[in-house]
Structure formats: C-alpha cells, structure tokens
C-alpha positions as CSV (number, residue, x, y, z in Angstrom):
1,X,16.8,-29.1,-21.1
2,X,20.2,-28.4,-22.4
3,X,23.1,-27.4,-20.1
4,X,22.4,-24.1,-21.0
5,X,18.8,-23.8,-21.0
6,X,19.6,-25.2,-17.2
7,X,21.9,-22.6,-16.5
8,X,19.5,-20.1,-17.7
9,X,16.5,-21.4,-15.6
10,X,18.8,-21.6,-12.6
11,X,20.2,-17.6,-12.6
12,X,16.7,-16.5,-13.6
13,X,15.5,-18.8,-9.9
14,X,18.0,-17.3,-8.4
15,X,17.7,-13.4,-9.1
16,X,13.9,-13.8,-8.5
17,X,14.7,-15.5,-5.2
18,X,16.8,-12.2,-4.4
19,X,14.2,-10.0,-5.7
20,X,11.0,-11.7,-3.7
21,X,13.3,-11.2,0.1
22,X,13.8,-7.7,-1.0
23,X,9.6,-7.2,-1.6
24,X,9.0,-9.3,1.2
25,X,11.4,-7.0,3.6
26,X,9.6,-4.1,2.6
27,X,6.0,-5.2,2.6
28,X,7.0,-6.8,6.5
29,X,8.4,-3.2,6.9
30,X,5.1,-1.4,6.1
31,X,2.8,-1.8,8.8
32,X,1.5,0.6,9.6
33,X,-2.5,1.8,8.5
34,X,-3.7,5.7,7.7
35,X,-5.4,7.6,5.4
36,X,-3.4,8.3,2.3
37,X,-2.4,11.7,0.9
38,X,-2.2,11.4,-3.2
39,X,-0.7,14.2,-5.4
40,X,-1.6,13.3,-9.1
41,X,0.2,16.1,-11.2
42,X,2.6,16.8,-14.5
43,X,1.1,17.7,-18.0
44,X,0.5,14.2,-18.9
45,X,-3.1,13.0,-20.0
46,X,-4.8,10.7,-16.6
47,X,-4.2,12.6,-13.9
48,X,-8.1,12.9,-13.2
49,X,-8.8,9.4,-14.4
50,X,-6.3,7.9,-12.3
51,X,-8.2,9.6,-9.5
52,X,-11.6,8.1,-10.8
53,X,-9.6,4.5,-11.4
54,X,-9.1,4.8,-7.0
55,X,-12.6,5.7,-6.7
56,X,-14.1,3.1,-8.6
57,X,-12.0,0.8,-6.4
58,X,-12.7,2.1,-3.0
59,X,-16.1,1.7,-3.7
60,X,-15.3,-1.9,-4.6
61,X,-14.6,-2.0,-1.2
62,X,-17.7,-0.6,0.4
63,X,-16.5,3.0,1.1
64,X,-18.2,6.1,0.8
65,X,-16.4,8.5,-1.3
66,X,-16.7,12.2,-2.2
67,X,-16.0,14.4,-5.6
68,X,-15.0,18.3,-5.5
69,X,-14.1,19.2,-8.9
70,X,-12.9,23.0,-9.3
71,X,-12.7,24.6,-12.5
72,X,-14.1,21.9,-15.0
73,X,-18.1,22.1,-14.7
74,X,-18.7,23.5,-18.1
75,X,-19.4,20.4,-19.9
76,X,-20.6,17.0,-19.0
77,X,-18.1,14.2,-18.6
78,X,-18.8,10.4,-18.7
79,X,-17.2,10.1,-14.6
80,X,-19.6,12.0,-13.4
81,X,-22.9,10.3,-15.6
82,X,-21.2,7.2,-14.2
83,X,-20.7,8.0,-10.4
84,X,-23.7,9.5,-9.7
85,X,-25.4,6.6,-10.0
86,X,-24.0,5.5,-6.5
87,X,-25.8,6.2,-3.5
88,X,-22.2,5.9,-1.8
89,X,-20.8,8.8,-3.8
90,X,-21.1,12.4,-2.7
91,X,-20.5,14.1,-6.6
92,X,-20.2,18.1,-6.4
93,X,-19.3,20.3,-10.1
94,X,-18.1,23.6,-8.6
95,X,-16.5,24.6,-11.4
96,X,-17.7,27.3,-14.2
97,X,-14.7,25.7,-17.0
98,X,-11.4,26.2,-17.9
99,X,-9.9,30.2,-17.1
100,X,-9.3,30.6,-20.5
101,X,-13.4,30.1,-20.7
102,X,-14.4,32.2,-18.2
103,X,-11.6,35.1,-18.7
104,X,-13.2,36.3,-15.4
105,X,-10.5,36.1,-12.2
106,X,-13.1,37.6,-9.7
107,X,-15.7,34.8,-11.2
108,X,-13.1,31.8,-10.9
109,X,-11.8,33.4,-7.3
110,X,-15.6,33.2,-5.9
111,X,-16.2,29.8,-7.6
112,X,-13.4,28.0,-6.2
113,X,-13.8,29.2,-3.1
114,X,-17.2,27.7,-2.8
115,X,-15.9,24.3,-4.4
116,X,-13.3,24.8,-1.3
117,X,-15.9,25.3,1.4
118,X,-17.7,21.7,0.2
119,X,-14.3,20.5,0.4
120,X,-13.3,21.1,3.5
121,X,-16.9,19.9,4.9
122,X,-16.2,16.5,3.2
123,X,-12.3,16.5,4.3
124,X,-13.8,16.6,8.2
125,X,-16.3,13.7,8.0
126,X,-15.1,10.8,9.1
127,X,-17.7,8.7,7.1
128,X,-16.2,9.8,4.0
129,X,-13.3,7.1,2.9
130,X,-11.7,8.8,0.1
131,X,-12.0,12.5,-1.1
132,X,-11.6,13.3,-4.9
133,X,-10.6,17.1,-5.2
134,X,-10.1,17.6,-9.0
135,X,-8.1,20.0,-10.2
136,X,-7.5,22.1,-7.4
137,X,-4.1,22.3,-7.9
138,X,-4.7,24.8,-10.9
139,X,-7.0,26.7,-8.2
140,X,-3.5,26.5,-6.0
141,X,-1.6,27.6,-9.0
142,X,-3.7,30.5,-9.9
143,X,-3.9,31.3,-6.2
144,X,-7.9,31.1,-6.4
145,X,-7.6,29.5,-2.8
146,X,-4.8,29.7,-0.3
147,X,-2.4,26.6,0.0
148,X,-1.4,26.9,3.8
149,X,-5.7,27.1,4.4
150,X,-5.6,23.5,2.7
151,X,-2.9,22.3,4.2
152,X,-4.2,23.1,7.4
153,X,-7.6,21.3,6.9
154,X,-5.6,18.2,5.3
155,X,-3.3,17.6,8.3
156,X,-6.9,17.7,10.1
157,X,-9.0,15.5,8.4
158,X,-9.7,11.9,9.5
159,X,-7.1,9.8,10.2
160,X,-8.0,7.0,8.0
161,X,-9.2,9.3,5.3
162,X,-7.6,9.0,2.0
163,X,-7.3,12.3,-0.3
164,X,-6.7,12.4,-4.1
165,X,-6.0,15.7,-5.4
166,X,-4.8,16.4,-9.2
167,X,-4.5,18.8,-11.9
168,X,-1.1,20.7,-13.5
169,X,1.4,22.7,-11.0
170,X,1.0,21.3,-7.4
171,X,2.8,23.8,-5.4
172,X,5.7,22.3,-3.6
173,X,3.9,23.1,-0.1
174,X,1.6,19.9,-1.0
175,X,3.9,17.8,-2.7
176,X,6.0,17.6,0.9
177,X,3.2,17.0,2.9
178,X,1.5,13.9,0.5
179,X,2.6,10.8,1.0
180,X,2.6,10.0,-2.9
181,X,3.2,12.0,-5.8
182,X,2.8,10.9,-9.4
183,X,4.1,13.5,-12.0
184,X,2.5,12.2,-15.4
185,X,4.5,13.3,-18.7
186,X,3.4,14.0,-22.3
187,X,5.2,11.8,-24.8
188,X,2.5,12.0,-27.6
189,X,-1.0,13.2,-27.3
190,X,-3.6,13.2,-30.2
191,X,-5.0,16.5,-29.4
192,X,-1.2,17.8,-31.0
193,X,-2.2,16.0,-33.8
194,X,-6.1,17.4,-34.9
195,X,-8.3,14.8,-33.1
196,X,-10.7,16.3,-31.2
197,X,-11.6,15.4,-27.4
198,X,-13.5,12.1,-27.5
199,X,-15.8,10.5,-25.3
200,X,-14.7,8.1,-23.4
201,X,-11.1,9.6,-23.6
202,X,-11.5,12.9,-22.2
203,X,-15.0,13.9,-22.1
C-alpha cells in the first residue's frame, strides 16, 4: 500500500473509531424497555407498508398483533390476503373507502367510529403486542373521531404495547405524544405519470 493509500486507510480507521464511541454512548444510554408509540405520516407512498413491514416482523418474533384499518375497506389489498393467514393476527376492515367514494360524512362519521370502538378494545389488551391503526389519522383530520378520546386511550394502553398509526395529516396532538414520527415525502410517484395502482405496489 502506498504512503497514501496508508494515510487514507488510517483517517477512514480513525473517523469510524469516533463514529462507533458515539453509537456505542447512545445505545449504552438507551435502556430503558416500553411499548412504542409510531406516527407514520406525510404524502409520500409507504406509510401503510411501513406499518405492515413492523408487523411482519413482530410476528417474527412470536407476538400477537392487531389491524384496525379506517377508511380503506372498499377493495381488497394483498396485506390483508397475506395476514389473515396468521392465527396470531387480529385483522379488522372497518372502512367503507376513500371520502371521495363514499361522499357521505354521516356514513364515514358512523364507520369510523365503529373502526374506533375495535380499536380501543385491542389498545387495552395486554396480549396484543403491536396495534396497526391504518389511516386513522385521515379519520383525525376529517374529525370522524375525536383526537383527545384517542389520546386518552393511548396513554392507557399496556405498557409494553407498541402502536403504529399512519395515514396523511397527523394532528400535532399525536405527533407530541409518539415517541417516533416518520413524515414520508413525494419526490416522484407513477400514479402522476398514468400507471394505474398495481398489485403488489398499492393494492
């Protein structure tokens, strides 16, 4: 190795050297164990697969999980074919589709509500591991169902339970309380560009 090829190998040693005490102090500094509050928002595509992705892996694990899915439930999606097949998943479709679909507000109120109501009962068992609650935050953002009523019931729920909850326009009353909060983006999305919704993708 040259003189410089040395000199290379030995900055690149030491910044990595720097880098792993800095992980290392903050993995040492995390030590403490409880559910997880998750906040998957933005108007980025994955918000709902990234909460699929968490289940698939706590049930890696052995955990029982739970889905409450508000709004979509108009059309069949390849997640739910999929995790229905588990004995260890609790799968509930309370929604009647998109409000644009339905152009009913008393319809969407009353079905949310209900998706709500199977929530909660899942949010205060401690047998369930990880709760799913898709797209609730555009129930939240259409006011369907009453933010401080779920905020209530999350500060309740089990303490090692972990919640995922997604969809567009998470009111800032839930982003404070969760513990992460991804906001996904649009840079490009095929839909923009004529390509219908395709299995496997979105459906």
């Amino acid at each position: 190795m040259t003189s410089d090829g040395e000199a290379r190998h030995a900055g690149h040693r030491a910044r990595m050297a720097r880098k792993k005490a800095v992980v290392d102090a903050r993995i040492a500094a995390a030590n403490r164990d409880q559910g997880v509050l998750l906040v998957l928002t933005g108007n980025g595509k994955g918000k709902s697969s990234s909460g699929f992705g968490m289940l698939a892996r706590a049930l890696g694990h052995g955990m029982r999980v739970g889905v409450v899915q508000f709004i979509k439930g108009s059309f069949s999606t390849g997640e739910e074919a999929f995790f229905r097949r588990f004995a260890e998943v609790e799968y509930h479709v309370m929604g009647e589709g998109f409000t644009w679909e339905t152009q009913d507000r008393e319809r969407d109120i009353a079905a949310a509500q209900a998706a709500w109501q199977k929530a909660a009962t899942l949010l205060g068992n401690p047998a369930i591991h990880l709760v799913l609650l898709d797209e609730l935050n555009i129930a939240l953002k259409h006011r369907y169902v009453d933010v401080s009523d779920i905020i209530a019931v999350l500060k309740n729920r089990p303490p090692m339970q972990h919640v995922v909850i997604t969809g567009r326009g998470a009111p800032p009353q839930l982003i404070e309380i969760a513990d992460t909060v991804t906001e996904m983006m649009v840079v490009k999305h095929a839909f923009a560009a004529g390509i219908r919704a395709q299995k496997g993708i979105e459906l």
